[in-house]
BAZAFI-898392 format. One record per residue: residue number from 1; z, x, y of N, C-alpha, C in turn. Coordinates in steps of 0.05 Angstrom, whole numbers, plus 5000, padded with zeros to 4 digits. Layout:
BEGIN
<fiba nuse="NUM" n_c3="Z" n_c1="X" n_c2="Y" ca_c3="Z" ca_c1="X" ca_c2="Y" c_c3="Z" c_c1="X" c_c2="Y"/>
...
% end
This chain:
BEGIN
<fiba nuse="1" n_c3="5245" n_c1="5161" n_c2="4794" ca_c3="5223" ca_c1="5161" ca_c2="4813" c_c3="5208" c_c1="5134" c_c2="4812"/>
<fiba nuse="2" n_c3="5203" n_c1="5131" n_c2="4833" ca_c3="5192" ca_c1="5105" ca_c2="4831" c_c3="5157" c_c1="5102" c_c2="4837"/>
<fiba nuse="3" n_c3="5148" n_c1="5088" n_c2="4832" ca_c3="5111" ca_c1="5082" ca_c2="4825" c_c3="5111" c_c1="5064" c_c2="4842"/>
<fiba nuse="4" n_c3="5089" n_c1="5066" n_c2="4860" ca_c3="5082" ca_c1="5039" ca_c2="4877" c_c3="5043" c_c1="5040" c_c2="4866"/>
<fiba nuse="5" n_c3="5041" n_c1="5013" n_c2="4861" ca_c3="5007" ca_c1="5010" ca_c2="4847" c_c3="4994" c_c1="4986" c_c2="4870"/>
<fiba nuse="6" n_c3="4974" n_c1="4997" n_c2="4885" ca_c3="4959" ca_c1="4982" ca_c2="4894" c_c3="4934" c_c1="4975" c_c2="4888"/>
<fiba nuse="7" n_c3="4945" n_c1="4951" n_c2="4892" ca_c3="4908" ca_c1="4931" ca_c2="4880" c_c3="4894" c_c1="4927" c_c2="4906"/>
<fiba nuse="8" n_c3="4877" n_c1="4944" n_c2="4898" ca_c3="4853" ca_c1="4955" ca_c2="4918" c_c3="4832" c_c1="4927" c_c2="4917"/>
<fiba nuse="9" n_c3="4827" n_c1="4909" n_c2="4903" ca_c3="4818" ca_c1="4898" ca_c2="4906" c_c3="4827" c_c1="4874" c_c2="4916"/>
<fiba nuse="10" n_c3="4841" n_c1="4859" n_c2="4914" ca_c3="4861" ca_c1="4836" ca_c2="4924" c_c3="4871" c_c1="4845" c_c2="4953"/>
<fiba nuse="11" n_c3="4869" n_c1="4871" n_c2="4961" ca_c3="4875" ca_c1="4880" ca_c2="5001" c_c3="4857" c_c1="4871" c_c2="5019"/>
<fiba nuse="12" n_c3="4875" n_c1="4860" n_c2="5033" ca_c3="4848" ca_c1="4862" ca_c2="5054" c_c3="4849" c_c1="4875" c_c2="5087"/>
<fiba nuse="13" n_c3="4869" n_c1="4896" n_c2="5085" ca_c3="4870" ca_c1="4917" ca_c2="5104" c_c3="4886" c_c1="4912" c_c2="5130"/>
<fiba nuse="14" n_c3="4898" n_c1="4895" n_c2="5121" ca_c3="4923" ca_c1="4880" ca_c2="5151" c_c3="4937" c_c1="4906" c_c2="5170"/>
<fiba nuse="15" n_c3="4945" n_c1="4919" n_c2="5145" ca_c3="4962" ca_c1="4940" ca_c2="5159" c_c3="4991" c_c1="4939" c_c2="5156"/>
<fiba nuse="16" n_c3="5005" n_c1="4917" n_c2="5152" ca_c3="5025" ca_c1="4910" ca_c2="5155" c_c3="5052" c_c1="4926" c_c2="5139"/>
<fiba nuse="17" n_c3="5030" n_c1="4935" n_c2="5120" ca_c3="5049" ca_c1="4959" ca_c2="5102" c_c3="5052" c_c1="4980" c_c2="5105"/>
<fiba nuse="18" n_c3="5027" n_c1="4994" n_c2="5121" ca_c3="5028" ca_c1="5009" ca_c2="5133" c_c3="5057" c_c1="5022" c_c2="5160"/>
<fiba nuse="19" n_c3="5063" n_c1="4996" n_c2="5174" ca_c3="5074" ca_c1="4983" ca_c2="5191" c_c3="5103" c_c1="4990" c_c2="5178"/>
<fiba nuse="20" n_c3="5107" n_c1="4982" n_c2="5150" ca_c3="5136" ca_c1="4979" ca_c2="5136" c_c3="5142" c_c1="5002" c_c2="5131"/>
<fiba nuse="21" n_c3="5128" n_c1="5021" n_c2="5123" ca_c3="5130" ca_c1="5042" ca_c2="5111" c_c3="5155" c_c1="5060" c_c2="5125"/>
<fiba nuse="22" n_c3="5181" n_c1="5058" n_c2="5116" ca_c3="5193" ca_c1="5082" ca_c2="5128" c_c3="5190" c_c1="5106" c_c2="5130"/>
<fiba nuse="23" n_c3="5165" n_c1="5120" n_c2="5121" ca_c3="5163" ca_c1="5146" ca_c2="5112" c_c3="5136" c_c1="5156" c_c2="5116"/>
<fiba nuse="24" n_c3="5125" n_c1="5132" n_c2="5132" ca_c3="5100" ca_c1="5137" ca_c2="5137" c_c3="5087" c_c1="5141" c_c2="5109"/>
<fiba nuse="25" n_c3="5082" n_c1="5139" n_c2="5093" ca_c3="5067" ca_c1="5148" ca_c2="5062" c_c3="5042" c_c1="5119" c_c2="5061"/>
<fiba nuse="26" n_c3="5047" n_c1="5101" n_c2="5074" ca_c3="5022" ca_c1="5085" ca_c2="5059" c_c3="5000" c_c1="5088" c_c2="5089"/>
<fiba nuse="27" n_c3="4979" n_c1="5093" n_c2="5083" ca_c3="4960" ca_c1="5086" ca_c2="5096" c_c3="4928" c_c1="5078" c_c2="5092"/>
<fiba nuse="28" n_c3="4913" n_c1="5061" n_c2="5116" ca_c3="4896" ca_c1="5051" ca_c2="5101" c_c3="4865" c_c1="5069" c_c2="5095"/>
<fiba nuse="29" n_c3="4858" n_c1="5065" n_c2="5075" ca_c3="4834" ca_c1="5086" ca_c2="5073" c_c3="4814" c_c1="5090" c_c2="5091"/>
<fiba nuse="30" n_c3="4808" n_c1="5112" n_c2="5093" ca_c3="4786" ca_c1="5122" ca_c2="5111" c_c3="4759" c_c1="5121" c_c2="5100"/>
<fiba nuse="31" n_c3="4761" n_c1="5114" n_c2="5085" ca_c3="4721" ca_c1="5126" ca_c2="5062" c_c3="4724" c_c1="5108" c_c2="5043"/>
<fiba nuse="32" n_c3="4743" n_c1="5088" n_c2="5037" ca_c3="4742" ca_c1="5073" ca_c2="5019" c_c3="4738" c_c1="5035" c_c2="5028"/>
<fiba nuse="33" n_c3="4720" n_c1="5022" n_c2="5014" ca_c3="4726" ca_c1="4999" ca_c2="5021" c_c3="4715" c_c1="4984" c_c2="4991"/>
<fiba nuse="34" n_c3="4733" n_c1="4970" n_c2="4993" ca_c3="4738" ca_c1="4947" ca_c2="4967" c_c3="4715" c_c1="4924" c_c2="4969"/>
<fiba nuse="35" n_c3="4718" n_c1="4910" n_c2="4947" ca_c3="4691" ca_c1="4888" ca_c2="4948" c_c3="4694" c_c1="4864" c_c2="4967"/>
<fiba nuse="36" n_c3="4715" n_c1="4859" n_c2="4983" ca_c3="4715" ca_c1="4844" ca_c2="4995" c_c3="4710" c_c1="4861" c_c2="5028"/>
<fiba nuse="37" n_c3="4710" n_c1="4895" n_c2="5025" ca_c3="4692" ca_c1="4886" ca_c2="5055" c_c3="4715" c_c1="4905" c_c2="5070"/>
<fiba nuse="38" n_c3="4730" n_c1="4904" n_c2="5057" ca_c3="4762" ca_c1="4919" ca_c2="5068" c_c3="4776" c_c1="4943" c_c2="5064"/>
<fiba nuse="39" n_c3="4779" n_c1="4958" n_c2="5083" ca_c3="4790" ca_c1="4988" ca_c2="5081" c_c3="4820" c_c1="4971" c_c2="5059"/>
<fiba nuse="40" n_c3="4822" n_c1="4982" n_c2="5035" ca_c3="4849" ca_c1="4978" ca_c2="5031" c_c3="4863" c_c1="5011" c_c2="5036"/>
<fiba nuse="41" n_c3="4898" n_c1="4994" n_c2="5029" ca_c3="4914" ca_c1="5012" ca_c2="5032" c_c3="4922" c_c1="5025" c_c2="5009"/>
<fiba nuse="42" n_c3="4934" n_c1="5047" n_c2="5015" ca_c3="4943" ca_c1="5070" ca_c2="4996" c_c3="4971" c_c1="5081" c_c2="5004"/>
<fiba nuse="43" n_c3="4976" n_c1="5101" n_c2="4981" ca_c3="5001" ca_c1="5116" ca_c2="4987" c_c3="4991" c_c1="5151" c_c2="4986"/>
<fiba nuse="44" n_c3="4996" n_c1="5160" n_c2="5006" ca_c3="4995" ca_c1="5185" ca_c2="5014" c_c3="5002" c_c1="5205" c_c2="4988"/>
<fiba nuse="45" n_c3="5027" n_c1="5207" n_c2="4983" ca_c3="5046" ca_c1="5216" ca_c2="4972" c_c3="5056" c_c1="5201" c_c2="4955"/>
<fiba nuse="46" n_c3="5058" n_c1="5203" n_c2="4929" ca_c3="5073" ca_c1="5194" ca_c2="4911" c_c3="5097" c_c1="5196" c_c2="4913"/>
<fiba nuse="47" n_c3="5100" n_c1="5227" n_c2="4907" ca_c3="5130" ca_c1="5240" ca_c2="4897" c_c3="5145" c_c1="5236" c_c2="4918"/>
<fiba nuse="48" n_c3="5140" n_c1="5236" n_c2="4952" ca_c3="5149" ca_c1="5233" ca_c2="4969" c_c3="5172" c_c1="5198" c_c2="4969"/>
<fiba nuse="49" n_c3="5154" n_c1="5181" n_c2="4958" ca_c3="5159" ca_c1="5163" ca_c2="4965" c_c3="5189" c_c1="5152" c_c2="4953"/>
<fiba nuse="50" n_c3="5209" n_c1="5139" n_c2="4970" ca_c3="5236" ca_c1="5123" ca_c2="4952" c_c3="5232" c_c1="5103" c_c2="4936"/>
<fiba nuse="51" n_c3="5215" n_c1="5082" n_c2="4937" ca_c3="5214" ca_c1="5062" ca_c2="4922" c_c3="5229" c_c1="5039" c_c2="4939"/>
<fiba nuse="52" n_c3="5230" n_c1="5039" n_c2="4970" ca_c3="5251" ca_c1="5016" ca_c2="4982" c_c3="5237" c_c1="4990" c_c2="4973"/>
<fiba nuse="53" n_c3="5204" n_c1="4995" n_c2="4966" ca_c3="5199" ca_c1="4965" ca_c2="4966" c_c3="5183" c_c1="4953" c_c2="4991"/>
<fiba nuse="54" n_c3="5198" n_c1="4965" n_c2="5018" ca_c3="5185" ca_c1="4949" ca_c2="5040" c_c3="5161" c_c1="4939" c_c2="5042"/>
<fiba nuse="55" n_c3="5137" n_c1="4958" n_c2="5028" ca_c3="5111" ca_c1="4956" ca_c2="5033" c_c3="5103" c_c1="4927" c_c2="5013"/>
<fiba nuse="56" n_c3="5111" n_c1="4928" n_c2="4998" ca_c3="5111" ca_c1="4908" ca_c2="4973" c_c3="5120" c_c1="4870" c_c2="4983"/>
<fiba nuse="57" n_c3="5138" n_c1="4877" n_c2="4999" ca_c3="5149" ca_c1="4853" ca_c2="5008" c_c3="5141" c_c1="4843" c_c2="5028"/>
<fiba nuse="58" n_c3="5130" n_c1="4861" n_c2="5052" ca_c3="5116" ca_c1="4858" ca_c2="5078" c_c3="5092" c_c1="4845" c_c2="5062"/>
<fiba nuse="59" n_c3="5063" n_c1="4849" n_c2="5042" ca_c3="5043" ca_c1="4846" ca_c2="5039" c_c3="5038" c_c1="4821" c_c2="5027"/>
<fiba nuse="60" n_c3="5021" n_c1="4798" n_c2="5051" ca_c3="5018" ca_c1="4778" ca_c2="5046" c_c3="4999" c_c1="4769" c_c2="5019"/>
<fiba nuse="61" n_c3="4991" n_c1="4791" n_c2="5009" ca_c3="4965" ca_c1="4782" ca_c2="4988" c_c3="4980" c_c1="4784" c_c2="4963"/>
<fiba nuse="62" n_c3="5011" n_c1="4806" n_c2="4964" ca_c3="5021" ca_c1="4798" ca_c2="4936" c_c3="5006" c_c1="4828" c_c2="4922"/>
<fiba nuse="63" n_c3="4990" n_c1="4851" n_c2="4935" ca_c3="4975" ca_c1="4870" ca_c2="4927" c_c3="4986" c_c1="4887" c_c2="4922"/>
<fiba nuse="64" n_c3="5015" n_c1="4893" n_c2="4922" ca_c3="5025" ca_c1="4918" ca_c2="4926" c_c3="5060" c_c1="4917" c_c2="4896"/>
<fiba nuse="65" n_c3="5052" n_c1="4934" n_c2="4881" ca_c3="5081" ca_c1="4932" ca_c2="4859" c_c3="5090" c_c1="4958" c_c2="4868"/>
<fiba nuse="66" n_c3="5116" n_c1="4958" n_c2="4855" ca_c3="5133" ca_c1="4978" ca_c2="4860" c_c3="5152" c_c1="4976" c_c2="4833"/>
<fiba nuse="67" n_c3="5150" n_c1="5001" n_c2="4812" ca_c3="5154" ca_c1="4991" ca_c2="4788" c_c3="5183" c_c1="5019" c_c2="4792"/>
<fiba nuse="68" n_c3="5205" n_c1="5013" n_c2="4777" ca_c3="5222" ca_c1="5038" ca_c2="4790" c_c3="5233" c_c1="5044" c_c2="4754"/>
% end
Protein backbone atom coordinates (compact mmCIF):
# COMPACT_ATOMS: atom_id res chain seq x y z
CA UNK A 1 0.00 0.00 0.00
CA UNK A 2 1.19 3.03 -0.72
CA UNK A 3 1.34 6.57 1.51
CA UNK A 4 0.95 9.79 -0.19
CA UNK A 5 2.14 12.86 2.61
CA UNK A 6 1.17 16.30 1.89
CA UNK A 7 2.98 19.33 2.96
CA UNK A 8 0.25 21.51 3.83
CA UNK A 9 2.37 24.12 4.20
CA UNK A 10 4.57 24.49 1.03
CA UNK A 11 0.69 24.21 -1.15
CA UNK A 12 -0.64 26.69 -2.48
CA UNK A 13 -4.02 25.34 -3.76
CA UNK A 14 -3.50 25.20 -7.72
CA UNK A 15 -5.55 22.26 -8.03
CA UNK A 16 -3.62 20.61 -10.41
CA UNK A 17 -3.53 17.41 -8.39
CA UNK A 18 -6.58 17.41 -7.85
CA UNK A 19 -6.93 17.46 -11.78
CA UNK A 20 -4.37 14.21 -11.87
CA UNK A 21 -5.96 12.26 -9.59
CA UNK A 22 -7.32 9.11 -11.33
CA UNK A 23 -9.51 8.21 -8.60
CA UNK A 24 -10.68 11.32 -7.68
CA UNK A 25 -9.09 10.86 -3.90
CA UNK A 26 -7.16 14.21 -3.64
CA UNK A 27 -9.05 17.22 -2.95
CA UNK A 28 -8.61 20.67 -1.85
CA UNK A 29 -9.73 21.55 1.70
CA UNK A 30 -12.80 23.12 2.60
CA UNK A 31 -12.12 24.54 6.36
CA UNK A 32 -8.56 24.37 6.14
CA UNK A 33 -6.04 27.02 5.10
CA UNK A 34 -2.27 26.93 5.54
CA UNK A 35 0.02 29.97 6.49
CA UNK A 36 0.41 31.14 3.30
CA UNK A 37 -3.27 31.99 2.78
CA UNK A 38 -4.17 28.69 0.83
CA UNK A 39 -6.82 25.99 0.85
CA UNK A 40 -4.21 23.09 0.54
CA UNK A 41 -4.77 19.75 -0.84
CA UNK A 42 -5.49 16.42 0.66
CA UNK A 43 -6.27 12.83 0.08
CA UNK A 44 -9.76 11.68 0.70
CA UNK A 45 -9.02 8.14 1.19
CA UNK A 46 -6.00 6.59 1.99
CA UNK A 47 -6.60 2.94 1.60
CA UNK A 48 -8.40 3.73 -1.58
CA UNK A 49 -5.56 5.19 -3.17
CA UNK A 50 -2.80 3.13 -5.85
CA UNK A 51 0.16 5.06 -5.35
CA UNK A 52 0.40 6.02 -9.43
CA UNK A 53 2.22 9.05 -8.32
CA UNK A 54 0.33 11.37 -10.70
CA UNK A 55 -0.56 13.86 -8.04
CA UNK A 56 3.12 14.04 -6.92
CA UNK A 57 4.48 14.73 -10.39
CA UNK A 58 1.72 17.16 -11.63
CA UNK A 59 2.61 19.51 -8.30
CA UNK A 60 4.61 22.42 -9.08
CA UNK A 61 5.71 23.22 -5.43
CA UNK A 62 7.39 19.72 -5.08
CA UNK A 63 4.47 19.33 -1.93
CA UNK A 64 3.25 16.13 -2.47
CA UNK A 65 5.47 12.40 -1.65
CA UNK A 66 4.32 9.21 -2.38
CA UNK A 67 6.36 6.71 -0.30
CA UNK A 68 5.30 2.94 -1.58
Amino acid sequence: MATVIFKTDECKGCGLCVQACPKNLVKLGEHTINAKGFRPAGLTDQSACSGCAFCALMCPDVAIKVER
